[in-house]
C-alpha positions in Angstrom: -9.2 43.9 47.5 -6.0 44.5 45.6 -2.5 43.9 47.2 -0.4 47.0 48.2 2.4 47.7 46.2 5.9 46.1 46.4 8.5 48.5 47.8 11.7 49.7 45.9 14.4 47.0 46.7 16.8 50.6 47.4 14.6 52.0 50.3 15.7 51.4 53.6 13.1 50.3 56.3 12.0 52.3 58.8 14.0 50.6 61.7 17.4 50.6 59.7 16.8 54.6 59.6 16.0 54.5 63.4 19.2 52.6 64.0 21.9 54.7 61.8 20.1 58.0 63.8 21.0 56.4 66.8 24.8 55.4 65.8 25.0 59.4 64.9 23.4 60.7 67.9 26.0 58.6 69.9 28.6 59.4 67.8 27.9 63.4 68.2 27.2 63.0 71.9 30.6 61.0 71.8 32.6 63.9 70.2 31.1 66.4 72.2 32.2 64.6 75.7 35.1 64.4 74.5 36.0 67.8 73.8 34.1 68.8 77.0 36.5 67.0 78.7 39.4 68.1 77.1 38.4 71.6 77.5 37.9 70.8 81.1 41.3 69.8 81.3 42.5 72.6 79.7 41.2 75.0 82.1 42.2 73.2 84.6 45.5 72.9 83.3 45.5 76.9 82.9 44.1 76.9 86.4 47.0 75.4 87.6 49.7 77.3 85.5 48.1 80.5 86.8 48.3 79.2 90.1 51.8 78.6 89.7 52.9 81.7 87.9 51.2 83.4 90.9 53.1 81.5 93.5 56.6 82.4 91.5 55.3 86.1 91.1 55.2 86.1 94.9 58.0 84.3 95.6 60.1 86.7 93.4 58.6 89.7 95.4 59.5 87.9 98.7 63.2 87.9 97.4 62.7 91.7 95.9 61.8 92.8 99.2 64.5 90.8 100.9 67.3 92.5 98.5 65.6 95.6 99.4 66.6 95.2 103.1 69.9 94.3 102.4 70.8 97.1 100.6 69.7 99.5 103.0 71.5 97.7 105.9 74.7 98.3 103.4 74.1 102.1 103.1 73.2 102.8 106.3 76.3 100.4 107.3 78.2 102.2 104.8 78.0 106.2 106.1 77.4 105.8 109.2 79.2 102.9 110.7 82.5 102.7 108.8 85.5 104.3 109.9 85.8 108.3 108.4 88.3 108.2 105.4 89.3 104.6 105.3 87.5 102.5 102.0 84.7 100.6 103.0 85.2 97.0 103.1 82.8 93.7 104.4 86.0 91.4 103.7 85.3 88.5 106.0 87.3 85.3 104.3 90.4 87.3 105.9 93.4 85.2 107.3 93.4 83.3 110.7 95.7 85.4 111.9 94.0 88.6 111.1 91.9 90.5 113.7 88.4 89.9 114.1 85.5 92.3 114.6 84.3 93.7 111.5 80.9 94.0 112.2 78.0 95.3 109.0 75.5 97.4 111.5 72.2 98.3 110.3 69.6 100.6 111.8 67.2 100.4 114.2 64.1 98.5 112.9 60.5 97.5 113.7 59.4 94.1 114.4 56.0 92.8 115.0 54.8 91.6 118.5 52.6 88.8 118.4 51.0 89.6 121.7 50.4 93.5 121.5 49.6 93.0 117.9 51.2 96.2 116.3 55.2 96.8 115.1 57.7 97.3 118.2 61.3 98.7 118.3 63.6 96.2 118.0 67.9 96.1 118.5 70.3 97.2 115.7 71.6 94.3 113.5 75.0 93.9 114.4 76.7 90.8 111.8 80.1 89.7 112.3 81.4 89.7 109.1 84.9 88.5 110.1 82.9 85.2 111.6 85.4 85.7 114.6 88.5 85.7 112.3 88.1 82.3 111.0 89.5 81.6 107.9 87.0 80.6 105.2 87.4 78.0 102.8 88.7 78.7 99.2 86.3 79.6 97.0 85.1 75.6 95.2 85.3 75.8 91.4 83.8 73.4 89.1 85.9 70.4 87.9 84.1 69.1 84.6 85.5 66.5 83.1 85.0 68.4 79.6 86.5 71.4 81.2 83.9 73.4 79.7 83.2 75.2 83.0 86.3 74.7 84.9 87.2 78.4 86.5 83.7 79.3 87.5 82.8 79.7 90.7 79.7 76.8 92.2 77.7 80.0 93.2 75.9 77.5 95.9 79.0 76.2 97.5 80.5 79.7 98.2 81.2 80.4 101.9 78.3 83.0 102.5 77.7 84.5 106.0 73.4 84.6 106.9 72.5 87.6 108.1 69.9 86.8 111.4 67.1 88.8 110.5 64.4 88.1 113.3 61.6 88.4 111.5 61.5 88.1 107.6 57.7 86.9 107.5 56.2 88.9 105.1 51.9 89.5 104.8 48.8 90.0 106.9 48.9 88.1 110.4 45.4 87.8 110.5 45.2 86.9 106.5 48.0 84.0 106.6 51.6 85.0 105.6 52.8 85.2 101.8 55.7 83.7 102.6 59.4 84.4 103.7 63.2 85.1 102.7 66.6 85.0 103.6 69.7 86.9 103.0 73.3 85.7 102.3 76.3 87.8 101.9 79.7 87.0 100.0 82.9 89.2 100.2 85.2 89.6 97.1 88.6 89.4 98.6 90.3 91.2 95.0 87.8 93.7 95.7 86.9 95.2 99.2 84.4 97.6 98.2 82.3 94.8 96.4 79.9 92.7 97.7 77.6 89.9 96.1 73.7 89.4 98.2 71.9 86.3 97.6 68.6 86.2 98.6 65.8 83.4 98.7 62.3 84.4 98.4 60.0 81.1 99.3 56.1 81.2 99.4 54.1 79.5 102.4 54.1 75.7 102.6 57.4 75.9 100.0 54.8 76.1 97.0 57.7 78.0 94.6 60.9 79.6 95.5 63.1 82.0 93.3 67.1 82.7 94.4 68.7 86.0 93.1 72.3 86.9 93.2 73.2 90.6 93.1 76.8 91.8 92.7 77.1 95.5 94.4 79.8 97.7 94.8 79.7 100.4 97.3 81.0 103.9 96.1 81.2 107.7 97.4 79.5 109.6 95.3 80.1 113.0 97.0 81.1 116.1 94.8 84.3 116.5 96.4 85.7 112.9 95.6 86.3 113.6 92.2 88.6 116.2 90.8 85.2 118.2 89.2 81.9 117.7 89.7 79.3 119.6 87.4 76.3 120.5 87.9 74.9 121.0 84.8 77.0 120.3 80.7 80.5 120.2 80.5 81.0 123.7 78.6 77.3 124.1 77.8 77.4 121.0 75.8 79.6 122.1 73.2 83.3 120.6 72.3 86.3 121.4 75.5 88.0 124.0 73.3 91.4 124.2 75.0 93.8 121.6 76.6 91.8 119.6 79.9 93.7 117.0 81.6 91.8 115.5 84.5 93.7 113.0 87.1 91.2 111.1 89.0 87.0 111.1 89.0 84.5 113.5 87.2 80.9 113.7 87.5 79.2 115.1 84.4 75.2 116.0 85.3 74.7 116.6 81.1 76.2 116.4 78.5 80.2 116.0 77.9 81.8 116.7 74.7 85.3 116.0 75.0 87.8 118.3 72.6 91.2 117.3 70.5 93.0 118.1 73.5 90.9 116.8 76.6 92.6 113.3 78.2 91.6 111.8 81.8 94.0 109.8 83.9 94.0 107.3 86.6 97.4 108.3 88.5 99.3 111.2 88.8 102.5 109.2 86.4 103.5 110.4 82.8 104.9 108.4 80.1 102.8 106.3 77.1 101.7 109.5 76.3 100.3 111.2 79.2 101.7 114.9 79.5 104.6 114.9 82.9 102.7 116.1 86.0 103.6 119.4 87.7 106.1 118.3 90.4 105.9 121.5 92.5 102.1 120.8 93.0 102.1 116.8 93.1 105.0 117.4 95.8 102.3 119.3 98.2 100.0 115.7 97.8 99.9 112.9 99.8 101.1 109.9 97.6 99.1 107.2 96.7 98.8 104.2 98.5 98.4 102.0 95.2 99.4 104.4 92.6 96.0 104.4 91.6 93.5 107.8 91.9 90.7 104.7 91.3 89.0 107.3 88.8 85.8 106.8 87.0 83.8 109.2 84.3 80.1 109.1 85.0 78.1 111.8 83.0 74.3 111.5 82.7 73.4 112.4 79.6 75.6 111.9 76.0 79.6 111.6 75.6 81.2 112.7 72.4 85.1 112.5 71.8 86.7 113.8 69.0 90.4 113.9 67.4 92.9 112.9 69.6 91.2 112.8 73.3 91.0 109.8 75.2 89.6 108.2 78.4 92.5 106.1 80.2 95.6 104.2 78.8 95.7 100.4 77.8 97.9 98.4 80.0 100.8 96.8 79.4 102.6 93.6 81.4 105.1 94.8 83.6 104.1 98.6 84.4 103.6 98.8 88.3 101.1 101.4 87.7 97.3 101.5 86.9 96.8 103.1 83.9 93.0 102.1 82.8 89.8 104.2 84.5 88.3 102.5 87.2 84.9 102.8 85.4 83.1 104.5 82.7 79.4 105.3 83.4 77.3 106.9 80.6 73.5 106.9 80.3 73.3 108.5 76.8 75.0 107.6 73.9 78.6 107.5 73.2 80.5 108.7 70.1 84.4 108.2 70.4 87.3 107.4 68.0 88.7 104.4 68.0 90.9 103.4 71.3 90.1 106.6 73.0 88.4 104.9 75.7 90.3 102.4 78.3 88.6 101.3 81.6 87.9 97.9 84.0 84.1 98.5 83.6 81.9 100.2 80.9 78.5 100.5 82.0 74.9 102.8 82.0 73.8 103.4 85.4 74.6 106.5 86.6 72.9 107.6 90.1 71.7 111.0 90.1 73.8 113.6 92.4 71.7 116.9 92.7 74.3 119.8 92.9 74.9 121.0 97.0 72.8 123.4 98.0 74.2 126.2 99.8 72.3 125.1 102.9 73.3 121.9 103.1 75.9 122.4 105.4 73.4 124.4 108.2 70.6 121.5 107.1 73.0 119.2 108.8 74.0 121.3 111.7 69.8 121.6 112.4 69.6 117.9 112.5 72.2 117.0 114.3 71.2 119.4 117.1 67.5 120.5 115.9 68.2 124.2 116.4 65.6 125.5 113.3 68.6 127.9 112.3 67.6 127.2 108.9 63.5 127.8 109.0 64.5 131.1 111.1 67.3 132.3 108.9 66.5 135.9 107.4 65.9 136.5 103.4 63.8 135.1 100.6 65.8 132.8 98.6 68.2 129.7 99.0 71.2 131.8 98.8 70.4 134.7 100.4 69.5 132.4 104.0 72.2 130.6 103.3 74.6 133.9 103.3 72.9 135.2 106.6 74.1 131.9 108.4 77.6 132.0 107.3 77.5 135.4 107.9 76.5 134.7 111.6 78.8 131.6 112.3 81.7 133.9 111.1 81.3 136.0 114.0 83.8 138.7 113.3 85.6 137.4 110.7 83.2 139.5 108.3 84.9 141.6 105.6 82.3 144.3 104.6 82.8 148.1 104.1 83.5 149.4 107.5 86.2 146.5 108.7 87.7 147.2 104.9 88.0 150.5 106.1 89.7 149.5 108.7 92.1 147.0 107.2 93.0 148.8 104.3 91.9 146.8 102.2 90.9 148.2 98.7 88.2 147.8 96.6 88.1 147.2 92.9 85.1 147.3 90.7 82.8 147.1 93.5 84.4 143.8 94.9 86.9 143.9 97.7 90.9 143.3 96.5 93.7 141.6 98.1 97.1 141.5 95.9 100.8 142.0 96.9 100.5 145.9 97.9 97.4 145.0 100.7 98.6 145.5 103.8 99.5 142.8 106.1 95.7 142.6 108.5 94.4 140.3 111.1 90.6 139.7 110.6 88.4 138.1 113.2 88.9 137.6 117.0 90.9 134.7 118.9 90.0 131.3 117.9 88.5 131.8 114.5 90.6 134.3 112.5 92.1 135.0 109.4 95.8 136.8 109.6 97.5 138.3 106.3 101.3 138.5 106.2 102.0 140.9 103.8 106.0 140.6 103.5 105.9 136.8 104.0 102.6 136.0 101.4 101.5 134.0 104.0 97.7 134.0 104.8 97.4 132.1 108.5 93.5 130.0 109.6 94.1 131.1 113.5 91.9 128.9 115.7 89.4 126.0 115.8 86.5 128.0 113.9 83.1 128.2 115.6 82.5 124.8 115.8 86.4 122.7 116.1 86.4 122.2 112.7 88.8 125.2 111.4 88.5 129.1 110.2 85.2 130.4 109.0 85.5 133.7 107.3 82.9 135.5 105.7 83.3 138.0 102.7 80.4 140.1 102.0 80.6 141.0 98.6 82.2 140.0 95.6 86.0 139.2 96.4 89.0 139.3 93.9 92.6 138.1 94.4 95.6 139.3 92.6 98.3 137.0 92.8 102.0 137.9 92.4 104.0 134.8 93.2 103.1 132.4 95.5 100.3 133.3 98.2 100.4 130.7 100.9 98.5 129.5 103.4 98.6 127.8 106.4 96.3 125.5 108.7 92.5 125.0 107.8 90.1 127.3 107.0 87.2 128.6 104.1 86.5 131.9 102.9 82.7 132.1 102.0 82.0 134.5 99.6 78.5 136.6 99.1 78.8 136.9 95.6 81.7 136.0 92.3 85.5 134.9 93.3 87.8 136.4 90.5 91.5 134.4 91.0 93.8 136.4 88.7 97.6 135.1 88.6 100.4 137.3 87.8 104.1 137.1 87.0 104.0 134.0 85.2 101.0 132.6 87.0 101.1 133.2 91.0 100.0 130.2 93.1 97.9 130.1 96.1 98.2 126.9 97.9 99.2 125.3 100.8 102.8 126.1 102.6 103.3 122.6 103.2 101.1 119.3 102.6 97.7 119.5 101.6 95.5 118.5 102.4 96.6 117.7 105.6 97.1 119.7 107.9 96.6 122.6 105.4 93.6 122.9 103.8 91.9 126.0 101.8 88.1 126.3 101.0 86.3 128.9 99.1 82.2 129.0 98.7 81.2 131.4 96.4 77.5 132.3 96.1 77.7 132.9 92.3 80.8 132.3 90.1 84.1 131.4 90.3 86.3 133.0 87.7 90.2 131.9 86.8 91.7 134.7 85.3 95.4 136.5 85.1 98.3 135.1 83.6 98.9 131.7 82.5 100.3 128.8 85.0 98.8 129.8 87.8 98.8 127.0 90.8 95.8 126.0 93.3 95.9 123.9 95.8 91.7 123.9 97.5 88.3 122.7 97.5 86.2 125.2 95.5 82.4 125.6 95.3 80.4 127.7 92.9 76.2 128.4 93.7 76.7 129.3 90.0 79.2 128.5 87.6 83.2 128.0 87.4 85.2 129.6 84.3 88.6 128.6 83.4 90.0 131.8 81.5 93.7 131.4 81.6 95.5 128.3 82.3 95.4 127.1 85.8 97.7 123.9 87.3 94.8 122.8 90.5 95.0 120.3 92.9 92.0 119.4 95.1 88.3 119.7 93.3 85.9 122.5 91.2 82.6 122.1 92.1 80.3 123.7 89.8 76.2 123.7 90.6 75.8 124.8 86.8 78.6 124.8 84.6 82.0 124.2 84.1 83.8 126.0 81.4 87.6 125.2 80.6 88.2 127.3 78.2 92.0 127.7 78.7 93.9 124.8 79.3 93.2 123.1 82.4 95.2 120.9 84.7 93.6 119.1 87.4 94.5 116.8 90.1 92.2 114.7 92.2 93.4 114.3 96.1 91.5 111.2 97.6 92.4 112.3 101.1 90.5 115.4 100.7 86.5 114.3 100.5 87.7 113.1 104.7 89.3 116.5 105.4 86.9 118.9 104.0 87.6 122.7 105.6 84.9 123.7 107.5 81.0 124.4 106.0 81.7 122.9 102.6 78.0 122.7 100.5 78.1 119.0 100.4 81.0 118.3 102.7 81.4 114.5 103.4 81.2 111.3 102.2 78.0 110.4 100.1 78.3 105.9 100.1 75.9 104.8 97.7 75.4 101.4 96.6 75.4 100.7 93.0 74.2 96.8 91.5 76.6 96.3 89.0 74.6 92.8 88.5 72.0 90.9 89.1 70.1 87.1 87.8 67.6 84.6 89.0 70.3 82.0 90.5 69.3 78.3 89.2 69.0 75.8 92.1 71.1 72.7 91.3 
């Protein structure tokens, strides 16, 4: 039998193949573990960061909702609880010697009861602010050696005042709890009506915890604390075309487009370029306790300047008086010239104020003492219920055909006329009338009005008044109008304002349905707070002192002087659309604060 075959000297044997398979195998297996393992790391890694991220999320919704409740304690603090007419202030680092007692008061509130299970009533929040007229500490600054932060405040070491919330648990009592917050206020001594809120929003078990610092300044927002509020565009939109000089606030609900000749001021001074103020009228107005009208221009929608007209005056060292806006508050875009605009604060928010509804003053009335005047009042729209219940508080201070009649007073164009050759009339009965002195111009508010607040009269129908010289007035009272006002000067203007300060303890209101039209000669003077359902027209030029209200438009197309008076949003006449102070709170800032 013959041999088998030699093999090749190159082939492997069979157990050399068996072992290099093996080596692989291992080596795959190896990898494989290996990136098993490191995927399993990774997702547990991601496990972990969403776990985290979540625990932030809620921790930053805890401090969200705490901010929340601070800021309505501050509004509700804010028109309800702080003294009518004075600037609202939560100072509390005040001197030693200062009196205590400032108190921030918030409204009742729900709590829950652990053993009834459900949300109870529980007392007001009442915080000393003044922390029993102890002085605070000055504020601690950083001291870096590198002076690279020296001047900033050490927002941690600042002297803030906890507010004792009871209960500031936040989820499901039977689910476990999300987790908690707490609430820290900070006065700004340079700035009363400022206030900083820190809040702390912390999980359960302290798993994450986020700080935020919000700096808010408190401000009335009501129509009648500006010198002219507008409903709708400033002229439709389109460029001011004659002379506007505003001293003090506007509120623009549209567009503004500011002509060649339109300037806004913050006082009632003159000089750097600013036109002299009319001395007859500012000689009627209370002065101003820092020479400042603290004005500020907020129009929602866009701002456009052209040629020469400008938005405050730069200031320069050594003039006593304030000469750049308070604030300017735009939330469109802003075309202006270069250095037409001058103000402490340039910024975008701008809260929305609806025009006043002519039932907002009997809306208030109805909750105050739930009466349902407005639900019962007779006629279809806004306006005409509205009309029926001014017509009815009047009582009989009503000037319609028959007591026209009986007055003598004329009509012209289908709207009722008063002017120089009207005879002298007494309109209403005891306690709430209106009384014309023909040969002294002198129209009289007799009486408290039918609720102590002044003269209601009513005018049913369209009313126009003919001014030849000066009509005056005297003690408080509005003229509600069912239809247009038509204010025609004559003899070099006319004026119609108060016989001697205004607006205390005279004060003049007029409510027109519809429009408001200034008309006549040029010059004419006004001293009142006027409110158009419709729009207010500026024909001939008018020097006014008080506030236009317009729920649509406001057209100057004349030249057009006007005058804010700060003391009159507190001493409204009586039944004013909008009457009263409107606090709002307004976060000028806020930021995650970084724990140190």
């Amino acid at each position: 039998m013959r041999p088998a075959p030699a093999r090749p000297a190159s082939s492997p044997a069979p157990a050399a193949r068996t072992g290099a398979a093996l080596v692989t195998a291992l080596l795959v297996t190896g990898v494989l573990m290996l990136l098993g393992v490191g995927f399993l790391n990774l997702s547990a890694t991601e496990v972990q960061i969403a776990a985290n991220q979540r625990q932030a999320d809620q921790a930053l919704f805890l401090a969200e909702a705490g901010l929340a409740q601070a800021v309505r304690d501050l509004v509700y603090d804010l028109n309800f609880k702080q003294a009518a007419g004075v600037r609202p202030s939560w100072r509390y680092n005040a001197d030693a010697g200062e009196p205590a007692g400032r108190v921030l008061n918030a409204p009742p509130r729900l709590a829950w009861d652990e053993d009834s299970r459900r949300p109870v009533p529980a007392p007001a929040l009442a915080l000393d602010l003044t922390q029993a007229g102890r002085a605070a500490p000055p504020p601690p600054q950083y001291l870096d050696s590198d002076l690279k932060r020296r001047g900033k405040l050490d927002w941690f070491a600042q002297p803030w005042v906890r507010v004792p919330y009871p209960n500031t648990t936040l989820g499901n009592p039977d689910r476990g709890t999300l987790g908690s917050y707490r609430v820290d206020l900070l006065s700004e001594s340079s700035s009363p009506n400022r206030i900083y809120v820190r809040v702390a929003g912390e999980t359960a078990r302290g798993r994450a915890r986020v700080v935020l610092r919000g700096e808010l300044e408190a401000a009335d927002l009501s129509p009648w604390n500006t010198a002219a509020y507008v409903g709708g565009s400033l002229h439709g939109g389109k460029p001011v075309p004659g002379t506007l000089v505003l001293r003090g606030s506007a509120y623009v609900r549209g567009a503004a487009a500011l002509g060649n000749s339109a300037h806004l001021y913050n006082n009632y001074s003159d000089g750097r370029g600013a036109p002299a103020p009319d001395a007859i009228l500012v000689g009627k107005l209370p002065p101003l306790p820092d020479g400042s009208l603290r004005g500020t221009l907020r129009v929602r929608g866009d701002l456009s300047m052209s040629g020469a007209s400008s938005i405050g005056l730069p200031e320069e060292g050594g003039d006593p008086v304030k000469q750049t806006m308070d604030g300017i508050y735009v939330t469109g875009s802003i075309s202006t010239p270069a250095g037409a605009l001058y103000a402490d604060r340039l910024g975008s928010r701008v809260p929305d104020v609806p025009p006043p509804s002519l039932l907002d003053h009997h809306t208030r009335l109805d909750a105050q003492a739930g009466t349902g005047r407005v639900r019962g009042a007779a006629g279809g729209t806004e306006a005409e219920r509205a009309m029926s219940l001014y017509r009815e508080d009047a009582g009989g201070a009503v000037l319609n055909d028959a007591t026209a009649r009986i007055l003598g007073i004329e009509k012209d164009g289908g709207c009722f006329r008063i002017s120089h050759s009207t005879p002298s009339f007494v309109l209403g009965n005891p306690g709430n009338r209106v009384i014309y002195d023909q040969a002294a111009s002198l129209l009289t508010f007799e009486g408290a009005g039918p609720r102590g607040e002044g003269v209601l009269a009513f005018v049913d129908g369209c009313l126009k008044v003919h001014l030849r010289g000066s009509l005056q007035y005297r003690n408080t009272g509005t003229l509600v109008v069912n239809g247009d006002v038509r204010l025609e000067g004559e003899r070099g203007g006319g004026a119609l304002y108060a016989a001697d300060t205004y607006p205390i303890p005279h004060s003049l209101g007029v409510v027109a349905r519809d429009d408001i039209t200034f008309d006549g000669s040029p010059g004419s003077r006004y001293l009142g707070a006027f409110f158009a359902g419709g729009r207010i027209q500026v024909r001939r030029e008018i020097i006014l002192g008080g506030a236009l209200v317009a729920a649509d438009e406001l057209r100057p197309e004349r030249a057009t002087h006007l005058y804010q008076v700060p003391a009159l949003v507190s001493n409204l006449p009586p039944g004013m659309p909008g009457g009263g102070a409107q606090w709002m709170l307004i976060a000028l800032s806020w930021r995650e604060m970084l724990e140190q």
